[in-house]
SEKOL-522996 format. One line per 8 residues: number of its first residue (from 1); for each residue y, z, x of N, C-alpha, C. Coordinates in steps of 0.1 Angstrom, whole numbers. Each point is the difference from the previous one (the first is absolute). Example, Ala and Ser with C-alpha at 12.3 -4.5 7.8 and 13.67 -1.06 7.14 Angstrom:
1> -57:78:132:12:0:-9:12:0:9 ~ 11:-7:-4:11:0:9:11:8:-8
***
This chain:
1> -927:158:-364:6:-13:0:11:0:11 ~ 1:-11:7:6:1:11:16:-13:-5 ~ 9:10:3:13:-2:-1:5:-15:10 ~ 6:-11:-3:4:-8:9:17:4:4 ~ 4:-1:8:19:5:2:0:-13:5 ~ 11:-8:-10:7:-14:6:15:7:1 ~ 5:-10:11:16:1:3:7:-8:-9 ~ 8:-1:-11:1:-9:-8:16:-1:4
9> 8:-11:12:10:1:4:10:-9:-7 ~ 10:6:-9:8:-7:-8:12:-5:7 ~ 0:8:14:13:-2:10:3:-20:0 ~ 14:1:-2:3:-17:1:10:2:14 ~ 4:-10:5:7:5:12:14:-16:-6 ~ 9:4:-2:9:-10:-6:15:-3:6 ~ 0:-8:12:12:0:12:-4:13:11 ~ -11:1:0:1:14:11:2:10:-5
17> 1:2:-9:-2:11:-9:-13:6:-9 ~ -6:12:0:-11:3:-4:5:7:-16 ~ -11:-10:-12:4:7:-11:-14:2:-7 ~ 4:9:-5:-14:7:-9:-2:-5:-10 ~ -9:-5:-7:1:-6:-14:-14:8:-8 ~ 7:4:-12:-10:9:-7:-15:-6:-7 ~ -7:4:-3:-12:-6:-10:8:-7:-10 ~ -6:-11:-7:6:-8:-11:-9:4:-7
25> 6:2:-19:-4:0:-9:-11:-5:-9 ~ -6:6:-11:-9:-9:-2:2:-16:-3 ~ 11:-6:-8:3:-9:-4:5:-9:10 ~ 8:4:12:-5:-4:8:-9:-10:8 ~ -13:7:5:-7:-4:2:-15:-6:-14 ~ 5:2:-5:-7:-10:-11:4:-15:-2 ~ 13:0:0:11:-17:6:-9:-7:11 ~ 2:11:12:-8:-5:13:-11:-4:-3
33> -8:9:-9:-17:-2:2:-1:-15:-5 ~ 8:-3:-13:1:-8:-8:7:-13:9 ~ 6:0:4:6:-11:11:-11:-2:13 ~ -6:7:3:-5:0:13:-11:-8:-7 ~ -7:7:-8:-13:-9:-7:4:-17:-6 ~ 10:1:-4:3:-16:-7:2:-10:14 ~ 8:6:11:0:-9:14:-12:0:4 ~ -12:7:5:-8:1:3:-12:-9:-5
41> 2:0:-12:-7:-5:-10:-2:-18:4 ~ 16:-2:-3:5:-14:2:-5:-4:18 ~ 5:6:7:-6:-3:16:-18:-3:4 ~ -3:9:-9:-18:-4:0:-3:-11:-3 ~ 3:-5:-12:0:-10:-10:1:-13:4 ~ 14:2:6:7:-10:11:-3:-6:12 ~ -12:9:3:-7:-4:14:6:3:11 ~ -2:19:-1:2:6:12:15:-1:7
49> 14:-1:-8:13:-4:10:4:7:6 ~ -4:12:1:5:14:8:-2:14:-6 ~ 5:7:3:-8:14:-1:15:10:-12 ~ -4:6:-6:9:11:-7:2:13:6 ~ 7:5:2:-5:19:0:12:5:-9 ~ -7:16:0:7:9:-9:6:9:11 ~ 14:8:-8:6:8:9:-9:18:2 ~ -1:1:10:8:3:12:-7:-5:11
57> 5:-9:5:-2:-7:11:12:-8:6 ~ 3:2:12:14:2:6:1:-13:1 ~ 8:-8:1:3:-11:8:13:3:9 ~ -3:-3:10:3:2:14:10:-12:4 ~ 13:-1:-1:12:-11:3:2:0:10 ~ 2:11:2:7:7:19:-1:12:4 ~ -11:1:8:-3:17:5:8:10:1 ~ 0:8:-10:10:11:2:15:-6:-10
65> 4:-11:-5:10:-3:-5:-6:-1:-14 ~ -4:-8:0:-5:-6:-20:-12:3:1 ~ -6:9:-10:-19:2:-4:5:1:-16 ~ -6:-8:-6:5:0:-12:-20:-1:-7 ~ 1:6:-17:-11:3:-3:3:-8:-14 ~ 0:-14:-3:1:-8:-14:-14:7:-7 ~ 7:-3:-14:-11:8:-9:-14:-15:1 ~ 2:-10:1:-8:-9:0:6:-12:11
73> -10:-4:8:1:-13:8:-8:-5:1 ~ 4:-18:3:-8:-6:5:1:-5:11 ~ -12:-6:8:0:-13:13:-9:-7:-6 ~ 8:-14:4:-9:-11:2:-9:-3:7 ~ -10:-6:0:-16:-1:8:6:-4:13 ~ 12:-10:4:4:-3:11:6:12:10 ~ 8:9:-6:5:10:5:-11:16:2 ~ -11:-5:-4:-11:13:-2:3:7:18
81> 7:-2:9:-2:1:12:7:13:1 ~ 14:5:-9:6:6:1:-6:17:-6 ~ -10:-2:-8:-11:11:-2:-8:4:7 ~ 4:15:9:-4:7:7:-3:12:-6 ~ 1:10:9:-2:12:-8:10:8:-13 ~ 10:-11:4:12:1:-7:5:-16:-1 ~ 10:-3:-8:5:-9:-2:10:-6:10 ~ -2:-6:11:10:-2:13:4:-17:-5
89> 12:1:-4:11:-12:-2:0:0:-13 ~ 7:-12:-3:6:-3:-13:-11:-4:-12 ~ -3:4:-10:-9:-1:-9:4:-12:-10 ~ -5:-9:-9:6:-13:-4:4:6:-14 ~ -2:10:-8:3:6:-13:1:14:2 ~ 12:9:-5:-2:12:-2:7:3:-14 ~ -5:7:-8:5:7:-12:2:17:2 ~ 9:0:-9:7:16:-1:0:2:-16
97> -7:13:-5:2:2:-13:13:9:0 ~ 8:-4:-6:15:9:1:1:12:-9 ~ 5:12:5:1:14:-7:9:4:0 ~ 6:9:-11:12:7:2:6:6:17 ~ -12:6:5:1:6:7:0:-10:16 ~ -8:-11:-9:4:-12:18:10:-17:-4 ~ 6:6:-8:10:-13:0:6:-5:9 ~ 10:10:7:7:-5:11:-7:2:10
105> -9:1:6:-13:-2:7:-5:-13:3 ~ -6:1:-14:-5:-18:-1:9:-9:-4 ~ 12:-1:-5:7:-10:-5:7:-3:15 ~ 5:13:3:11:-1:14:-6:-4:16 ~ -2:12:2:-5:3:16:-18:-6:-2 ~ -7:3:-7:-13:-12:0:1:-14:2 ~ 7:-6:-13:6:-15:0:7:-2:17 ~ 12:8:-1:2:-6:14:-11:-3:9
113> -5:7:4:-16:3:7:-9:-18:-4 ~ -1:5:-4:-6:-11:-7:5:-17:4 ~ 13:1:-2:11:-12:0:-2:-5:18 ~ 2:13:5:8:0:15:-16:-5:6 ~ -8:1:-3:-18:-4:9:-6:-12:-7 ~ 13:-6:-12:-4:-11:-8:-16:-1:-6 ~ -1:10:-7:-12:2:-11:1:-13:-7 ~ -15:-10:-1:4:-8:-13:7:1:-11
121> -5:11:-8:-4:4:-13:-1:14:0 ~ 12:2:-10:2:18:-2:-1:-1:-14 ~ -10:12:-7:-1:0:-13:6:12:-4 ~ 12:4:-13:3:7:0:-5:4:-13 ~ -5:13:-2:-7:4:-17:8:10:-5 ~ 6:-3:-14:9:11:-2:-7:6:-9 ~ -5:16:-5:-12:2:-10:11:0:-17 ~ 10:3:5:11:8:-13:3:-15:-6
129> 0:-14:11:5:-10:-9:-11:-10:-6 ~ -10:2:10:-15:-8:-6:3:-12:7 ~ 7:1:12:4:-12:4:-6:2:14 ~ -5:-16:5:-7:-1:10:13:-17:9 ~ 5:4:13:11:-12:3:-8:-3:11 ~ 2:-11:8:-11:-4:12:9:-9:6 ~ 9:9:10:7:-6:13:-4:-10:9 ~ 6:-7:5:-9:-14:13:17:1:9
137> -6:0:15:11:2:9:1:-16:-1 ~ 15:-4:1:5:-7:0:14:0:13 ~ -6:-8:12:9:0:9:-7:16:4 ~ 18:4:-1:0:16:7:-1:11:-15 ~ 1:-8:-16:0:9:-5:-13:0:-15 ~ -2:11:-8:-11:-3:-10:16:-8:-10 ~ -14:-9:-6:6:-3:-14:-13:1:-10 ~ 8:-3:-12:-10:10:-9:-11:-14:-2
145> -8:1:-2:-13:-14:1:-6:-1:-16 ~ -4:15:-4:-6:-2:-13:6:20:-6 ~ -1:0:-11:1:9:-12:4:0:-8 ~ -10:9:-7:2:2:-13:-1:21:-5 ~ 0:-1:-9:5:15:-8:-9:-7:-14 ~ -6:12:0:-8:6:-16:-14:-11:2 ~ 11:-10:-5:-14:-10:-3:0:-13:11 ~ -8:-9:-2:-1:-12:12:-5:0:11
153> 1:-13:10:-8:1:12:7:3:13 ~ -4:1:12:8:2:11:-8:-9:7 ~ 5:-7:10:-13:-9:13:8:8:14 ~ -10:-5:5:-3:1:16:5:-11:8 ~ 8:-3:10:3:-8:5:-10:1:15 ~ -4:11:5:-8:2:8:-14:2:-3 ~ -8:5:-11:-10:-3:-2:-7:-8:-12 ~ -2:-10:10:-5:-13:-11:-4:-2:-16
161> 5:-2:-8:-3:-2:-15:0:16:-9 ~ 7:7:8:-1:14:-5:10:-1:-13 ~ -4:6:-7:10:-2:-14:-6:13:-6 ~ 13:9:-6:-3:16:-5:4:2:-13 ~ -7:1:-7:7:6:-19:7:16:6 ~ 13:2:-2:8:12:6:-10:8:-10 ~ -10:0:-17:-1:9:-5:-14:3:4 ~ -3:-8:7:-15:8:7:5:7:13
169> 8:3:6:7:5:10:7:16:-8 ~ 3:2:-12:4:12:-4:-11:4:-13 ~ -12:-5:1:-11:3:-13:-3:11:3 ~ -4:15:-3:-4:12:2:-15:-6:1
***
């Protein structure tokens, strides 16, 4: 049987700074799988509004300054232009599942990131609170658009008619 070797590069580059970020957890990525399939889902359905992907795949702010790796993004069908071999510009949704270990990461120096390239729509997932919050830049800064914790829905302000039960987002 013949062995495949992928490079699986978790390196984020955050102000010009190169940071390492470890494998995530199973629970984790079970959130993601579970999020990535309910958007996905909805965009087919929808009639094609743009594309999803799963992380690790870079998106590219500014060469060498910002490469940031969101656990889940979207673009819109209009913006499809910015998908290259990598993500080159601003993506219209990104989500971060938050961890002990990446709070001030993703809450801090990500969000900035995020804020400063005026991201539509930053989804923040917290797994400890069961809470899903969905940022919209306003002006120069996010305000919070939709969340909820445990139970209830969250919408999309950037992808059309999207509406999320937070408990199919934390269902094992």
């Amino acid at each position: 049987m013949e062995t495949l070797e992928r490079d699986l590069d978790l390196t984020e580059i955050i102000s010009g700074e190169e940071i390492m970020g470890h494998s995530p957890f199973g629970k984790h990525q079970a959130i993601v799988g579970n999020l990535y399939n309910i958007i996905r889902r909805h965009i087919k359905t929808a009639g094609s509004l743009g594309r999803v992907y799963l992380s690790p795949l870079d998106v590219i702010f500014e060469e060498g300054v910002n490469r940031l790796q969101p656990d889940i993004l979207f673009v819109r069908k209009e913006n499809i232009g910015i998908v290259q071999d990598w993500i080159r510009g601003v993506p219209d949704m990104v989500c971060e599942i938050i961890s002990i270990g990446t709070y001030k990461r993703d809450m801090v120096a990500k969000r900035a990131i995020y804020e400063k390239y005026r991201v539509p729509e930053y989804w923040i997932v917290i797994p400890e609170l069961q809470s899903v919050e969905i940022l919209t830049i306003e002006g120069d800064r996010y305000k919070t658009h939709s969340t909820a914790e445990i139970e209830g829905m969250v919408t999309s302000k950037v992808i059309d008619g999207l509406q999320v039960n937070v408990k199919d987002v934390f269902e094992d």
